[in-house]
VEXKOLNU-763589 format. One record per residue (C-alpha): residue in three letters; residue number from 1; x, y, z. Coordinates in steps of 0.02 Angstrom, whole numbers, plus 32768, in hexadecimal, padded with zeros to 4 digits. Example, Ala and Ser with C-alpha at 12.3 -4.5 7.8 and 13.67 -1.06 7.14 Angstrom:
BEGIN
@code=ALA | pos=1 | x=8267 | y=7F1F | z=8186
@code=SER | pos=2 | x=82AC | y=7FCB | z=8165
***
This chain:
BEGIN
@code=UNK | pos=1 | x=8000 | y=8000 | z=8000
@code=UNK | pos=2 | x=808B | y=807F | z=803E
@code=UNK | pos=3 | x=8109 | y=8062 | z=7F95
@code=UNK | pos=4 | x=8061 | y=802F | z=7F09
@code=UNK | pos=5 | x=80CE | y=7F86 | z=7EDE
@code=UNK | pos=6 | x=80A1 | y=7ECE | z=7EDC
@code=UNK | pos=7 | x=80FA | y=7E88 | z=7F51
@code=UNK | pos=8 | x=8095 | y=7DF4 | z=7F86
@code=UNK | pos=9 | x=80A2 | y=7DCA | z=7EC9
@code=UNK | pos=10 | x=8151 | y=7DE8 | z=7ED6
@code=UNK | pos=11 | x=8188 | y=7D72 | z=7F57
@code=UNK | pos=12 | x=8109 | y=7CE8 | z=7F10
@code=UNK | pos=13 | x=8148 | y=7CE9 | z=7E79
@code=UNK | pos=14 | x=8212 | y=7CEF | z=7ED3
@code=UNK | pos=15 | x=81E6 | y=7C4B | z=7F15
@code=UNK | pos=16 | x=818C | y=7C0C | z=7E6B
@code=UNK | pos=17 | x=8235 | y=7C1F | z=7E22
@code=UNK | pos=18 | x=82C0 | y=7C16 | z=7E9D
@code=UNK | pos=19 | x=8273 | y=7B66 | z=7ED3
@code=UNK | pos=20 | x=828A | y=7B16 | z=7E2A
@code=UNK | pos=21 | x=8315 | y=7B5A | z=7E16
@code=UNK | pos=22 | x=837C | y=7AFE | z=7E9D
@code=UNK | pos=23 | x=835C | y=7A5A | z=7E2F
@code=UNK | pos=24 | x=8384 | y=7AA6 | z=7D7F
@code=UNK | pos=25 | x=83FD | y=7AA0 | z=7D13
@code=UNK | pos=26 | x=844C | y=7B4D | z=7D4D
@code=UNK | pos=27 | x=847A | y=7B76 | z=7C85
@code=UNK | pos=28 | x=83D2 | y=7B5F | z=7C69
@code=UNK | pos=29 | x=8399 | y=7BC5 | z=7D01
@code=UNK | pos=30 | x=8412 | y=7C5D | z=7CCE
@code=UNK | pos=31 | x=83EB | y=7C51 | z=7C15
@code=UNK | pos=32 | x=8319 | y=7C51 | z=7C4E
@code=UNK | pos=33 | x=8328 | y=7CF5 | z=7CB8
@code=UNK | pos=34 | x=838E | y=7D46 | z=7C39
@code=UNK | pos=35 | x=8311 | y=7D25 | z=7BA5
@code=UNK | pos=36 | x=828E | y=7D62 | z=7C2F
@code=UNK | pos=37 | x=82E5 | y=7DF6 | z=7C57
@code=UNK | pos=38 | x=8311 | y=7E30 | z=7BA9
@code=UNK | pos=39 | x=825E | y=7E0E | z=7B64
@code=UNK | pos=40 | x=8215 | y=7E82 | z=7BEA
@code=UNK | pos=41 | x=829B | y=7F01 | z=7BBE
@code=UNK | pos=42 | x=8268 | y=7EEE | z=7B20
@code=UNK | pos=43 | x=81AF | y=7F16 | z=7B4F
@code=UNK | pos=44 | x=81EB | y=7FA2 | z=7B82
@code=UNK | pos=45 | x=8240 | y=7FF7 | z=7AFF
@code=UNK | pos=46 | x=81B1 | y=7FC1 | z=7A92
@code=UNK | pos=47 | x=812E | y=801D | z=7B08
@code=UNK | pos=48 | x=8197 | y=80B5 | z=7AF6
@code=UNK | pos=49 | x=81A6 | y=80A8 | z=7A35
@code=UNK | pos=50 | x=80E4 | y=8088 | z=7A2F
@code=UNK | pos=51 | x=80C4 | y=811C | z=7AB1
@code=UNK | pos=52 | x=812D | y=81A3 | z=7A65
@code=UNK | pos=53 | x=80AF | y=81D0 | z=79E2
@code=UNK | pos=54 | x=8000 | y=81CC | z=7A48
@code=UNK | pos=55 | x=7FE4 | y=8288 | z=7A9C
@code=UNK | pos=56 | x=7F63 | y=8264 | z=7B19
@code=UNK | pos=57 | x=7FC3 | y=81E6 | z=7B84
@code=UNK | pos=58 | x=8006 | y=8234 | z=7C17
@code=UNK | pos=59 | x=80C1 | y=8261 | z=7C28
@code=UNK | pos=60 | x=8145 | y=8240 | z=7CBD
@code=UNK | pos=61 | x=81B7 | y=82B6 | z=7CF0
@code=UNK | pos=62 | x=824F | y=8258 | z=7C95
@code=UNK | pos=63 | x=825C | y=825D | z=7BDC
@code=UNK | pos=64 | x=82B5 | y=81ED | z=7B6A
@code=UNK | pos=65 | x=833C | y=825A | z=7AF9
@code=UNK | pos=66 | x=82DF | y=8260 | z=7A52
@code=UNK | pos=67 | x=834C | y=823B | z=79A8
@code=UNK | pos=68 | x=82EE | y=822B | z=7907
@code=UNK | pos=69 | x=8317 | y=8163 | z=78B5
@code=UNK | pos=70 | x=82C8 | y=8174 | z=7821
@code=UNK | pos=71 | x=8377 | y=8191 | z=77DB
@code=UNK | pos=72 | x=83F0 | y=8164 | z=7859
@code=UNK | pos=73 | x=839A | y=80BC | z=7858
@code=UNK | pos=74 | x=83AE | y=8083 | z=77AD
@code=UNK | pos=75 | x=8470 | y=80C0 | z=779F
@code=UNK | pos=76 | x=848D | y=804F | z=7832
@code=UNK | pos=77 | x=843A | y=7FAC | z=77FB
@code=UNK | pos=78 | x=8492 | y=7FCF | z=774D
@code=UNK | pos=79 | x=853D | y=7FCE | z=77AD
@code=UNK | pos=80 | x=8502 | y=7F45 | z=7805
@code=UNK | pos=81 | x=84F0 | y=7EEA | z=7760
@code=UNK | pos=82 | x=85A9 | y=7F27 | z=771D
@code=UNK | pos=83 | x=85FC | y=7ED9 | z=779E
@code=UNK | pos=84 | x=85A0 | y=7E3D | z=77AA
@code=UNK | pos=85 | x=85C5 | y=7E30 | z=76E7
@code=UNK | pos=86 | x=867F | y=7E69 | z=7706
@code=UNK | pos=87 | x=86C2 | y=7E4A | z=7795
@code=UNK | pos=88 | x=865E | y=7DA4 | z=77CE
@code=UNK | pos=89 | x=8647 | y=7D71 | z=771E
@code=UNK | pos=90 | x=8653 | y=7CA0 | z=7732
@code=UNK | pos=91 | x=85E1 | y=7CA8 | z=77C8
@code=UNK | pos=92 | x=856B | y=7CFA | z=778C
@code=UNK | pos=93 | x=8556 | y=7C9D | z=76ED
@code=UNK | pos=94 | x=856E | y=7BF9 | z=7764
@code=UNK | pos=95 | x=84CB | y=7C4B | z=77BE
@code=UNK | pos=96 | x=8467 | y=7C71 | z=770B
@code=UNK | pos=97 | x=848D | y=7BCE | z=76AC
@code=UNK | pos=98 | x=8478 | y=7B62 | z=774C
@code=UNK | pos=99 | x=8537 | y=7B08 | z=7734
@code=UNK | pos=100 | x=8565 | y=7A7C | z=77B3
@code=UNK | pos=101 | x=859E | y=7AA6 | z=7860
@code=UNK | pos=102 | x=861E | y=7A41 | z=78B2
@code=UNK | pos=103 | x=85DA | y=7A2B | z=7963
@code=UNK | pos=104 | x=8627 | y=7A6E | z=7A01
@code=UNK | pos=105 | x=8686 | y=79ED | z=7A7C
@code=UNK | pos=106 | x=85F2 | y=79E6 | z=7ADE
@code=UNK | pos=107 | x=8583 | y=79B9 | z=7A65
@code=UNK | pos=108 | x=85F7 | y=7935 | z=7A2B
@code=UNK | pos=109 | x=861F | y=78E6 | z=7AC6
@code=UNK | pos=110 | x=856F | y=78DB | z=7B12
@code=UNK | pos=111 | x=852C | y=787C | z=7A77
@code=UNK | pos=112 | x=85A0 | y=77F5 | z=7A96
@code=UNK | pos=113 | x=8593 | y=774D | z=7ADD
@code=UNK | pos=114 | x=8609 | y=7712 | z=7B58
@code=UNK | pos=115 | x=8658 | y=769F | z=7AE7
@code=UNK | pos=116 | x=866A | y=7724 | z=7A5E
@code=UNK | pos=117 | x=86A8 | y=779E | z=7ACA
@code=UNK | pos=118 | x=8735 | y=7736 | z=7B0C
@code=UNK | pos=119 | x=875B | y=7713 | z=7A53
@code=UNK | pos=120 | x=8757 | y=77D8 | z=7A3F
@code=UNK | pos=121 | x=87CE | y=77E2 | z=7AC2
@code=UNK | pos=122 | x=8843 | y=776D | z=7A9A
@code=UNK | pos=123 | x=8847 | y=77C1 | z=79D4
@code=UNK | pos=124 | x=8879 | y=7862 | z=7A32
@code=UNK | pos=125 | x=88EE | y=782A | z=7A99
@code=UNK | pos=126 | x=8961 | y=77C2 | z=7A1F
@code=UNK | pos=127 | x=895C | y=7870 | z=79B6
@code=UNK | pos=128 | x=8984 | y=78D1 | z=7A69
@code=UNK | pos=129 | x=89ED | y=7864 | z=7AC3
@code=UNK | pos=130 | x=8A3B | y=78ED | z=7B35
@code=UNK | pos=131 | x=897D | y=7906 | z=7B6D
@code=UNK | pos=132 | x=896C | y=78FE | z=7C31
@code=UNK | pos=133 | x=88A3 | y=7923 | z=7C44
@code=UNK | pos=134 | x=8831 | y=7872 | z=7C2C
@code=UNK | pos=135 | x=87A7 | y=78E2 | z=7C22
@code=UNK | pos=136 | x=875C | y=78CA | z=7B5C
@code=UNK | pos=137 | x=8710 | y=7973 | z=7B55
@code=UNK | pos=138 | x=8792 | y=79D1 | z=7BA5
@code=UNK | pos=139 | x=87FD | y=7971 | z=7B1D
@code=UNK | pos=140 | x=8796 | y=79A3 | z=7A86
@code=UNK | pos=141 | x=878B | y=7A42 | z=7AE1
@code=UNK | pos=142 | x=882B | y=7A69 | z=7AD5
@code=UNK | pos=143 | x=883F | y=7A4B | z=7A23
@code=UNK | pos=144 | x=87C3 | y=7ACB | z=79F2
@code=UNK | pos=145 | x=881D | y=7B78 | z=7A02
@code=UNK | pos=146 | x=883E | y=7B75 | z=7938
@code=UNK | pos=147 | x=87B6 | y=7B40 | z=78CB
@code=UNK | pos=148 | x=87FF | y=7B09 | z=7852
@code=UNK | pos=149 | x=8854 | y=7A6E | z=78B6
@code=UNK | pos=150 | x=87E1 | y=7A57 | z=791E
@code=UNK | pos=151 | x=8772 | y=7A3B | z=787C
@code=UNK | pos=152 | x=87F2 | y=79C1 | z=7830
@code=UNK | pos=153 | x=8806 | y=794F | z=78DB
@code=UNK | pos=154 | x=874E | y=7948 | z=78F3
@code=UNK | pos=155 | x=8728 | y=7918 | z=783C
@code=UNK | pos=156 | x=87AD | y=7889 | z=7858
@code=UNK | pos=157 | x=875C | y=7844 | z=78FB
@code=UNK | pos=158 | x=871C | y=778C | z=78E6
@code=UNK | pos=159 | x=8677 | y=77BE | z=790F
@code=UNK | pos=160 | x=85CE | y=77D8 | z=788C
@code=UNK | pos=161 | x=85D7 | y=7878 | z=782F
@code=UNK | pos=162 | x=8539 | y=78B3 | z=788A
@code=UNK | pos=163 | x=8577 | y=78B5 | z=7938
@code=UNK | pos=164 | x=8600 | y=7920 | z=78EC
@code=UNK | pos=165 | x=85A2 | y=79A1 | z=788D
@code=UNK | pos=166 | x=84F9 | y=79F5 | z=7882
@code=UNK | pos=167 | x=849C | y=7A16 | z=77F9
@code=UNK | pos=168 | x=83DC | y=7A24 | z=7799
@code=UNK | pos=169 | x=8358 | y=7A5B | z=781B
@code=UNK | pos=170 | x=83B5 | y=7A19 | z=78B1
@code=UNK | pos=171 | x=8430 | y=7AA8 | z=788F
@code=UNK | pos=172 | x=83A3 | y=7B21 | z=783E
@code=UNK | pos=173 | x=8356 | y=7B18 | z=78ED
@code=UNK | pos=174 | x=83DB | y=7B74 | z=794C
@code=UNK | pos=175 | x=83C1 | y=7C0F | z=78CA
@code=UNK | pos=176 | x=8306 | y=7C34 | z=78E8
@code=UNK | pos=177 | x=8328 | y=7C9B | z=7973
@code=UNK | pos=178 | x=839D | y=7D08 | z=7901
@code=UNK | pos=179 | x=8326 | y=7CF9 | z=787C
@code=UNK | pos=180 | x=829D | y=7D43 | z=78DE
@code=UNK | pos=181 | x=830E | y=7DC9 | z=7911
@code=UNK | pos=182 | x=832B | y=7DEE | z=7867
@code=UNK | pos=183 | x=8291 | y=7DFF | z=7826
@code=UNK | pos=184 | x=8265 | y=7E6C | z=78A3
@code=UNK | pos=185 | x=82FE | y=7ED7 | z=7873
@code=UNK | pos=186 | x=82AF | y=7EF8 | z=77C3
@code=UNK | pos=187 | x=81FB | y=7F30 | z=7819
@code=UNK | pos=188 | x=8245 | y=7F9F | z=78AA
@code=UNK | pos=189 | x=82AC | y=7FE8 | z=780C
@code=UNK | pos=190 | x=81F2 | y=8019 | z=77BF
@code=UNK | pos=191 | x=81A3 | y=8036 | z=786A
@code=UNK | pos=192 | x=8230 | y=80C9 | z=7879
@code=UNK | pos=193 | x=8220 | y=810D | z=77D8
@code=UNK | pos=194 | x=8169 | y=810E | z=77D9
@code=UNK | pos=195 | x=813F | y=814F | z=788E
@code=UNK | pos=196 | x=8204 | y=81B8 | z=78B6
@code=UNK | pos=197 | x=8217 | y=814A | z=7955
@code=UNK | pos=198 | x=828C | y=8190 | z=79C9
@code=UNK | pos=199 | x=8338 | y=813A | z=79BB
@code=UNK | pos=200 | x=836D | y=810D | z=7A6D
@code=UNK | pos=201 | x=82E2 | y=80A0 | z=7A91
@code=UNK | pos=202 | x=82E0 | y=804F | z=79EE
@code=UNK | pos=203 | x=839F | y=801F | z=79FC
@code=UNK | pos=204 | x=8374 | y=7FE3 | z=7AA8
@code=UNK | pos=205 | x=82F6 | y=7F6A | z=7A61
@code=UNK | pos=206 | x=8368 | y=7F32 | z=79EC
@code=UNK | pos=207 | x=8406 | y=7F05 | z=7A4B
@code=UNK | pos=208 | x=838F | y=7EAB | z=7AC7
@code=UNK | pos=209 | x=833C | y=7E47 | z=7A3C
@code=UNK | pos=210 | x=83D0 | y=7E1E | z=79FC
@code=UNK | pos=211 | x=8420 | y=7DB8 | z=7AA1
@code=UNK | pos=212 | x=838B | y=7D61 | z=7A9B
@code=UNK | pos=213 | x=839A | y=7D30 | z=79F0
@code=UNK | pos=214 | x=8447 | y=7CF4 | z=7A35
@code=UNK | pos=215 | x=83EA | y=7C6E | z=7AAA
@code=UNK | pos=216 | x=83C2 | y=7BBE | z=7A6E
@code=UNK | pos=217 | x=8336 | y=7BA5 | z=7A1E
@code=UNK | pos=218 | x=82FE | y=7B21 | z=7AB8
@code=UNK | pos=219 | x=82FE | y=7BBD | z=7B26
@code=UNK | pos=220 | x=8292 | y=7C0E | z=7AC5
@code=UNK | pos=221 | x=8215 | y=7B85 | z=7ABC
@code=UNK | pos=222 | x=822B | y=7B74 | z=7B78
@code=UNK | pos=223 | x=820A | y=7C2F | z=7B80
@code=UNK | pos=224 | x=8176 | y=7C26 | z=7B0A
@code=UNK | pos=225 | x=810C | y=7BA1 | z=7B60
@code=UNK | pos=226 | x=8137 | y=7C0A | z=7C0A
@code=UNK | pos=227 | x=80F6 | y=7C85 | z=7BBC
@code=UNK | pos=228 | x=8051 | y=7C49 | z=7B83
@code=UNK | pos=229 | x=8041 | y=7BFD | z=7C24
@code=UNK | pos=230 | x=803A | y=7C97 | z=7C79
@code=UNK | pos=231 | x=7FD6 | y=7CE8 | z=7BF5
@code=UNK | pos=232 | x=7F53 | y=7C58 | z=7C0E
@code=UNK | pos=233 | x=7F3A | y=7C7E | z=7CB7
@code=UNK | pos=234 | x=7F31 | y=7D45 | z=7CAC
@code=UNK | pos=235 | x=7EAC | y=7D41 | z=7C1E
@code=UNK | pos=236 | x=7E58 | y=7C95 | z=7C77
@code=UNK | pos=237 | x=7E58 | y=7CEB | z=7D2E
@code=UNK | pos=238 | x=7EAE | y=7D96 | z=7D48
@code=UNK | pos=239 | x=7E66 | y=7E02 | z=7CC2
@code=UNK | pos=240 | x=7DBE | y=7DD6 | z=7D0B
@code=UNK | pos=241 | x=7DF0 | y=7DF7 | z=7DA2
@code=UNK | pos=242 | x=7E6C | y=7E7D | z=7D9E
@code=UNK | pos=243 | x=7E55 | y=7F18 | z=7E00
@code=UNK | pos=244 | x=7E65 | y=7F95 | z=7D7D
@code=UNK | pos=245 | x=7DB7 | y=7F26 | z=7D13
@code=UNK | pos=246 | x=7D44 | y=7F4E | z=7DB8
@code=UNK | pos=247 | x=7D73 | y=8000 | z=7DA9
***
């Protein structure tokens, strides 16, 4: 009552999470509350691009620093495109045309068998004898700092070619997230030319979409069914019930 905030909400929904997450995977956990965090952030540089425009709304006493886009906007995704064409040519043709990915020692390791990784091990070791570790991935690991040989020893593992590299939709997958973002690139590009949305909160909405596009795909589906869970239960129980409705 005293600060207007929800605080029994608040510490209901601490325990909802911090519960759960004593028994999760804590990558999982940190890569859940950042997709959570940088989706409301992104909320919220939406509201104020959506805002800006409308007259009769009323006004706090802070104001965000207005800069016209419509121009800015488009010079910056068209550098954007220059160096991804330049500088990061080869990925970013890897990324259009969908090539094979050689998959990190992680993904290697935990799609073996015990058998096969033994076998695995005992491949890298004759080529490594001064090796001291007996730890596979820290192994493999440690043969990854240049690409290009790390490339070459995986390809000549005795393993099958698909536990080696990634490729088709299993590897398409992983680029949704990017995709989405962007898509969304080309229609913020119109939005701002069309409507002269202020610049700050548009970048902000951008460089937050973007680390989420950086997630894996799984945590957006995780983050996606989360979401319409808690959707399902505002429009099923709390919009009827809200506070603000009886007024």
């Amino acid at each position: 009552p005293k600060y207007h905030t929800p605080s029994y909400a608040t510490i209901v929904t601490g325990f909802v999470v911090a519960i759960p997450a004593l028994f999760l995977n804590l990558t999982m956990v940190t890569d859940l509350c950042s997709i959570g965090t940088l989706f409301a952030f992104v909320l919220v540089c939406a509201g104020v691009l959506v805002l800006q425009n409308k007259p009769d709304i009323p006004r706090g006493k802070f104001k965000t620093p207005y800069v016209n886009s419509k121009y800015v906007f488009p010079v910056l995704m068209l550098v954007g495109i220059g160096i991804a064409f330049t500088v990061n040519k080869q990925s970013t043709m890897d990324f259009l045309t969908n090539e094979k990915q050689v998959n990190a020692p992680a993904d290697i390791v935990t799609s073996l068998n015990k058998e096969q990784a033994k076998e695995v091990y005992a491949f890298l070791a004759a080529k490594n004898p001064n090796t001291e570790t007996t730890d596979l991935e820290a192994l493999l690991s440690s043969l990854n700092e240049n690409e290009t040989s790390y490339k070459a020893v995986v390809d000549s593992l005795p393993i099958d070619q698909s536990m080696k590299y990634e490729s088709g939709f299993n590897l398409f997958k992983h680029k949704i997230p990017m995709w989405i973002f962007l898509i969304s690139l080309v229609c913020f590009g119109v939005w701002s030319w069309r409507q002269n949305l202020s610049l700050i909160p548009l970048l902000g909405l951008i460089c937050c979409l973007y680390m989420m596009a950086e997630l894996s795909i799984w945590n957006w589906i995780y983050f996606t069914c989360w979401l319409l869970i808690g959707l399902t239960i505002y429009f099923g129980f709390s919009h009827k019930n809200s506070k603000l409705n009886k007024v």
